[in-house]
C-alpha positions in Angstrom: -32.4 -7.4 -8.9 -34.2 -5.7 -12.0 -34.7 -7.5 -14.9 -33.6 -6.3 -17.8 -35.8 -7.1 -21.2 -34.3 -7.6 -24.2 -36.4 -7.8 -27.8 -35.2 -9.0 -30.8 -35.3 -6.8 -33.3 -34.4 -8.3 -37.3 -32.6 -5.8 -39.7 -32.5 -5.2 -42.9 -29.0 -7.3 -43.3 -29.7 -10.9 -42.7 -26.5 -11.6 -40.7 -27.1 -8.8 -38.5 -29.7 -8.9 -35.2 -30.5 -6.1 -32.8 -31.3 -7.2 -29.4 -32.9 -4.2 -27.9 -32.8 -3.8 -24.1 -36.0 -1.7 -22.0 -33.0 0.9 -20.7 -30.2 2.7 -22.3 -27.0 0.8 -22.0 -24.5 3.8 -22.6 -24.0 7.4 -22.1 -25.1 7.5 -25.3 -22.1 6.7 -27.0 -21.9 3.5 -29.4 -18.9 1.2 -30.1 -18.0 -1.7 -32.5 -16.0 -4.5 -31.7 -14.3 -7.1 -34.2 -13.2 -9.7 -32.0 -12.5 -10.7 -28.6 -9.6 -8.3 -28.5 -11.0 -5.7 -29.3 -13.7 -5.6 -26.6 -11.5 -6.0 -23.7 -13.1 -2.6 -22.3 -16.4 -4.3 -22.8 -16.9 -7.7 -20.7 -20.8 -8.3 -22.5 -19.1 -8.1 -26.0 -16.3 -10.4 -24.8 -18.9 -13.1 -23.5 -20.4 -12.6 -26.7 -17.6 -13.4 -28.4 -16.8 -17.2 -26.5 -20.3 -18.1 -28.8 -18.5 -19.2 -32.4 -20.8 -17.8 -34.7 -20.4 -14.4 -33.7 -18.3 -12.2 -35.5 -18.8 -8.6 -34.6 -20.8 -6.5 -32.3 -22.0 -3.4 -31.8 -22.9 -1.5 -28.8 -24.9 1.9 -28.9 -27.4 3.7 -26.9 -30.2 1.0 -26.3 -29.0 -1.8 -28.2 -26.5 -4.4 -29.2 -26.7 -5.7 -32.3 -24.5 -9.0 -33.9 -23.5 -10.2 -36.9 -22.8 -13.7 -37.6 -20.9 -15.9 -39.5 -22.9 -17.7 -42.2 -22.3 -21.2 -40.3 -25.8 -20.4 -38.8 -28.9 -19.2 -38.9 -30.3 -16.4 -36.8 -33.9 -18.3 -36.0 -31.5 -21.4 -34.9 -29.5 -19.4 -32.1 -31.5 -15.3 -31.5 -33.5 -16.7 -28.3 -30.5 -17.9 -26.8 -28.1 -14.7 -27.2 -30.9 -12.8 -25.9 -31.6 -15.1 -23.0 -27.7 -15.0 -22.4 -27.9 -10.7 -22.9 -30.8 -10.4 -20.9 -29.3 -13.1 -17.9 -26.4 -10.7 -18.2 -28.0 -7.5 -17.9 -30.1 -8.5 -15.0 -27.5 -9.5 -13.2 -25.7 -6.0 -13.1 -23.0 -7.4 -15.9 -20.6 -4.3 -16.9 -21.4 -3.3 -20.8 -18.6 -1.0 -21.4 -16.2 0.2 -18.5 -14.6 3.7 -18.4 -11.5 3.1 -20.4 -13.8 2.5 -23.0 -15.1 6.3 -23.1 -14.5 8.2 -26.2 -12.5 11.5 -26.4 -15.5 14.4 -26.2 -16.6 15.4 -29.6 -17.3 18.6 -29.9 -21.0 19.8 -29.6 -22.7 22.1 -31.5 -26.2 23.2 -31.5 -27.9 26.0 -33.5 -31.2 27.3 -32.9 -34.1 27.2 -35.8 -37.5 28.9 -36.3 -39.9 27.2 -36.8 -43.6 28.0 -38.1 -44.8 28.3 -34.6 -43.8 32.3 -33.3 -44.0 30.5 -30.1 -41.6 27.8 -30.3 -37.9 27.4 -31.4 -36.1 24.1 -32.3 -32.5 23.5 -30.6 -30.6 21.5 -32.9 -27.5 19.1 -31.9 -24.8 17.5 -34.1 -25.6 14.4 -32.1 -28.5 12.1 -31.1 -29.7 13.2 -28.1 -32.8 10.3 -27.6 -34.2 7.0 -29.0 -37.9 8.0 -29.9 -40.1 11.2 -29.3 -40.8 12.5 -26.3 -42.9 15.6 -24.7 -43.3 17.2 -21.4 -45.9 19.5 -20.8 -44.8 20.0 -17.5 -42.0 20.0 -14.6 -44.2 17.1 -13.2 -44.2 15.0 -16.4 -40.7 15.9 -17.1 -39.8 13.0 -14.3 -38.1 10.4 -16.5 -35.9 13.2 -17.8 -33.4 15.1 -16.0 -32.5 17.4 -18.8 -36.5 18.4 -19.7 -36.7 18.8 -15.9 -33.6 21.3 -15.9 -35.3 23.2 -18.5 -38.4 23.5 -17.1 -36.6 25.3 -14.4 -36.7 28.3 -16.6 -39.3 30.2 -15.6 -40.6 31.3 -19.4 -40.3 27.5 -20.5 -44.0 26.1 -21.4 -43.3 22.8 -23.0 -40.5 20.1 -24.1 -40.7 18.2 -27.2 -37.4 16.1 -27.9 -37.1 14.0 -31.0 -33.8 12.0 -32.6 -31.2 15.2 -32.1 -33.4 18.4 -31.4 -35.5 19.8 -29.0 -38.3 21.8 -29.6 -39.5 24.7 -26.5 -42.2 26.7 -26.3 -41.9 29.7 -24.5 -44.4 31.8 -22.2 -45.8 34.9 -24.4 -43.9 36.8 -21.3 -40.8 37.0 -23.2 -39.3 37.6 -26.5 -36.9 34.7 -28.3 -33.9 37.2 -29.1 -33.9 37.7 -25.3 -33.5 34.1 -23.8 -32.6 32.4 -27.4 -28.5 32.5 -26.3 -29.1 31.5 -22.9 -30.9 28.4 -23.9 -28.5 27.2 -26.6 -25.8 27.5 -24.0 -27.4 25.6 -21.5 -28.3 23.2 -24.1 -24.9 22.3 -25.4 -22.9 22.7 -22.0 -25.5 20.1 -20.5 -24.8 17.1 -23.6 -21.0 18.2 -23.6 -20.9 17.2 -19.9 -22.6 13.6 -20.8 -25.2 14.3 -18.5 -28.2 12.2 -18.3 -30.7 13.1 -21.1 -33.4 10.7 -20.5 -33.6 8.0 -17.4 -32.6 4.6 -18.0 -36.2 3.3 -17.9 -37.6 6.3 -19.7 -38.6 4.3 -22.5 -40.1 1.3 -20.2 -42.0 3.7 -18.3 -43.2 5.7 -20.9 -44.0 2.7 -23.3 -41.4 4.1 -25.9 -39.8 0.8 -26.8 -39.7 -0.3 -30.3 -42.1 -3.8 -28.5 -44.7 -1.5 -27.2 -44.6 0.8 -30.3 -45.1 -2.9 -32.4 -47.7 -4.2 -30.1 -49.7 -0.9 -30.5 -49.4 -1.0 -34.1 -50.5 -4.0 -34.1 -53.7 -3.9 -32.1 -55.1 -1.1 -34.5 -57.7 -2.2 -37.1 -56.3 -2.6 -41.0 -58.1 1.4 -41.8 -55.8 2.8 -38.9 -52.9 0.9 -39.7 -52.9 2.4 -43.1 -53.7 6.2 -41.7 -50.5 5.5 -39.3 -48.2 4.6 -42.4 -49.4 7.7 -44.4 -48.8 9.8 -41.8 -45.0 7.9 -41.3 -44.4 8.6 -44.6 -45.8 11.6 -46.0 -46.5 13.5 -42.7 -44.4 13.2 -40.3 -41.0 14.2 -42.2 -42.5 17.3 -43.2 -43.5 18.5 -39.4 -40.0 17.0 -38.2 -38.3 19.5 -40.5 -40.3 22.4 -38.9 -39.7 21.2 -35.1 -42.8 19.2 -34.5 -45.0 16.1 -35.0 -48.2 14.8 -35.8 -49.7 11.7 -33.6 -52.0 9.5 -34.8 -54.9 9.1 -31.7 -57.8 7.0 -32.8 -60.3 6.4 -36.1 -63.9 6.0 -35.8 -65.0 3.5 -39.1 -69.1 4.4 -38.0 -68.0 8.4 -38.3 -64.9 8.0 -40.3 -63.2 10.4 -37.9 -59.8 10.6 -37.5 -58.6 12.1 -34.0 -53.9 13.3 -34.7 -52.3 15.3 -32.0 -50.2 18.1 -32.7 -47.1 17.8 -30.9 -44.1 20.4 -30.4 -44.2 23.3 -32.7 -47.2 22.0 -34.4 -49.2 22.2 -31.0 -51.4 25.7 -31.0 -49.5 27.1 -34.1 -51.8 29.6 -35.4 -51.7 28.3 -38.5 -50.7 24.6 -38.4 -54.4 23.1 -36.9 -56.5 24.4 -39.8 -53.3 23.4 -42.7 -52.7 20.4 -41.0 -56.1 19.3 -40.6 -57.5 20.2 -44.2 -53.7 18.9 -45.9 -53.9 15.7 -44.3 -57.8 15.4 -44.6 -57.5 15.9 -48.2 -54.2 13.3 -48.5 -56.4 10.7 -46.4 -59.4 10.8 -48.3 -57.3 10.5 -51.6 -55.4 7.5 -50.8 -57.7 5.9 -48.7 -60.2 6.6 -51.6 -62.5 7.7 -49.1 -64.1 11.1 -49.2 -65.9 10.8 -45.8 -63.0 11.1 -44.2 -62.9 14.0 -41.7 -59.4 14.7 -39.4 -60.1 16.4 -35.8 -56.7 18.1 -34.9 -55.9 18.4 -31.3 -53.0 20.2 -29.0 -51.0 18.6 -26.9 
């Protein structure tokens, strides 16, 4: 038997918890229930709902979440619910069954340039993963079956998925208006078919939860915590938009080097390593009020 690990996540609304499982749950389709009724196609949200304070839950890709009625508090009863979800889970405990499938909706995905002449982002009207993720080969594309399809391609160089698009680099062997149709198609037919985007323990393996995300954050000195959350912010939406992202890697406070890697389109665009590095340079140094400050961009 595999267990199952569930984190307790707090949100932003008090009478709502996420308890976040190691695996996906779902196809990647979400549901809400509002009482025991209601979930009879999902026997986790029925158990769920035999505990009194619980008044709706919510069922998506790698998560439940609950909200409560107000005749507790959260810190009084979280450990147990996710002891009880996590017992459940581990034991092989049904989340939703098939009646429970929604009707298709219908998939559309358009292809974007992006700054990169090498790369083109394939966007979908739907969330296709959790977190980030990049393959730079058929070999690392394991934990997922659709990055491993596409590497089957023979001018496919690298993967880059994030939220709902994916990001390819191509071989310099071919040009994008020749291959551009073919890989939107294959693309959209693949998610309309609910195949498997991303193994169930992709994020486990791959230490993509939102616990080993926290506990990596957290082992970073207070200078590198700060370069992460002005990269969050100021950074990273930017490169998003344009099909790619920038990591932070490491800071040296003796050299006061910071070491990003350029990820998706960003990675070997002509002209994203010097922008990036002297834009982000500058921005660190300004709000860190440090002019010492150098960034080293690298590929990935």
């Amino acid at each position: 038997m595999e267990m199952t690990k569930i984190s307790i996540i707090p949100t932003s609304n008090e009478t709502i918890i996420k308890f976040e499982a190691d695996r996906f749950l779902t196809n990647h389709n979400s549901y809400e229930f509002n009482n025991i009724d209601d979930a009879k196609n999902s026997p986790l949200a029925q158990q769920l709902f035999y505990l009194p304070f619980v008044k709706k839950v919510y069922i998506a890709s790698n998560f439940i979440a609950v909200e409560r009625y107000n005749i507790v508090e959260w810190k009084d009863v979280q450990d147990e619910v996710a002891e009880q979800i996590e017992n459940y889970l581990s034991g092989n405990g049904i989340v939703v069954t098939e009646d429970a499938s929604k009707p298709k909706a219908a998939v559309t995905v358009y292809a974007e340039s992006t700054p990169n002449p090498s790369v083109l982002k394939f966007v979908c009207n739907k969330v296709l993963v959790p977190n980030l993720y990049e393959f730079t080969s058929i070999e690392e594309a394991k934990p997922s079956p659709l990055a491993t399809e596409l590497f089957q391609f023979p001018f496919v160089k690298n993967v880059y998925m994030e939220k709902n698009f994916i990001s390819i680099t191509k071989f310099d062997i071919i040009e994008w208006e020749e291959i551009t149709l073919q890989l939107r198609e294959f693309i959209k037919s693949y998610v309309e078919q609910g195949k498997t985007i991303l193994n169930d323990d992709a994020p486990k393996k791959l230490n993509k939860t939102e616990e080993a995300i926290e506990r990596k954050f957290e082992a970073l000195d207070d200078t590198s915590k700060n370069i992460v959350n002005i990269l969050e912010e100021y950074v990273k939406p930017a490169v998003a938009s344009d099909g790619g992202n920038i990591e932070f890697r490491s800071y040296d406070d003796k050299t006061k080097k910071v070491e990003v890697l350029l990820q998706g389109a960003c990675s070997g665009c002509p002209s994203s390593t010097f922008t990036l590095k002297n834009g982000i340079e500058n921005m660190l140094r300004e709000m860190l009020n440090d002019t010492s400050i150098t960034v080293n961009a690298i590929n990935g």
